[in-house]
N, C-alpha and C positions, 0 to 999 in steps of 0.2 A: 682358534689357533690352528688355523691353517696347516697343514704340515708335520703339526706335532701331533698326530692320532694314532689310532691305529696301534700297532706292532713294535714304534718305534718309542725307547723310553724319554722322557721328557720332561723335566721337572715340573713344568705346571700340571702332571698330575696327581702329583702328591704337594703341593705348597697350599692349598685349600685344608688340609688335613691342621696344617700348624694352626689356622688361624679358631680351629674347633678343640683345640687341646689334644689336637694326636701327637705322636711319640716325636715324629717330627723335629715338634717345639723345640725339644733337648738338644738336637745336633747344636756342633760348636764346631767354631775353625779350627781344622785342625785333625777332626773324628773321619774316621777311614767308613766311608760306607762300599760296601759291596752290594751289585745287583746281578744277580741271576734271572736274564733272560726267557730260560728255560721253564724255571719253576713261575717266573714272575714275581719273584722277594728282593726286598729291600733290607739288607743286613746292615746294622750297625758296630763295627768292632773295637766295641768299648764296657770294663768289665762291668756286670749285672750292680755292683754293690754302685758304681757311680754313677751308674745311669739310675738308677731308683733316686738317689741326692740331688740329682738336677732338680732348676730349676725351670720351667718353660721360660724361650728367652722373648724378651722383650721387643718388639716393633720398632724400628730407631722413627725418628721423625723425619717426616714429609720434606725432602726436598721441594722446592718451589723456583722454576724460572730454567729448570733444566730441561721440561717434556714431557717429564714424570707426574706430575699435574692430570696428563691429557689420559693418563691410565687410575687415578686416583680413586675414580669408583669403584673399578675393578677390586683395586688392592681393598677399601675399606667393606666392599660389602660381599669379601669371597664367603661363602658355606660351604660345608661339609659336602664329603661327595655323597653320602645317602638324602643329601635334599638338594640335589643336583650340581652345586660346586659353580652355583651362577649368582653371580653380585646382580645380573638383572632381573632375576627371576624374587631375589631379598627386597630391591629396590622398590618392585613393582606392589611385593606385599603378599606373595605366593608359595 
């Protein structure tokens, strides 16, 4: 991801988190998140008692014939970032 490194925030670095049961999961349309550059946090501003209730949300299904296809492997074999956050490194068996 070209571009998205570094300093500058970017969702693909936390969307590998959802896919291992991080907190992630729970965001829903709608949840006000707040990020601090400074500290490097990701806040969620939604109360403790509903966010414990959620449930992790669900993957919608695979469009097919839009493009989205041509990233599919990405999406099904992201990992966690403590085992590097690489569908090819999964793929490969590493």
């Amino acid at each position: 991801m070209s571009g998205a490194s570094g300093k500058v925030p970017a969702a693909i670095h936390v969307s590998p988190e959802a896919v291992v049961g991080g907190p992630i999961a729970k965001l829903r349309d709608g949840d006000i998140v707040r990020l601090c550059a400074h500290r490097g946090e990701l806040s969620v501003l939604v109360q403790h008692g509903e966010w414990d209730m959620r449930e992790d949300a669900v993957a919608p299904p695979p469009p097919f014939g839009t493009g989205r296809e041509l990233f599919a492997l990405m999406r099904k074999g992201a990992d966690g970032a403590e085992r590097g956050a690489s569908a090819m490194l999964v793929a490969a068996g590493l």
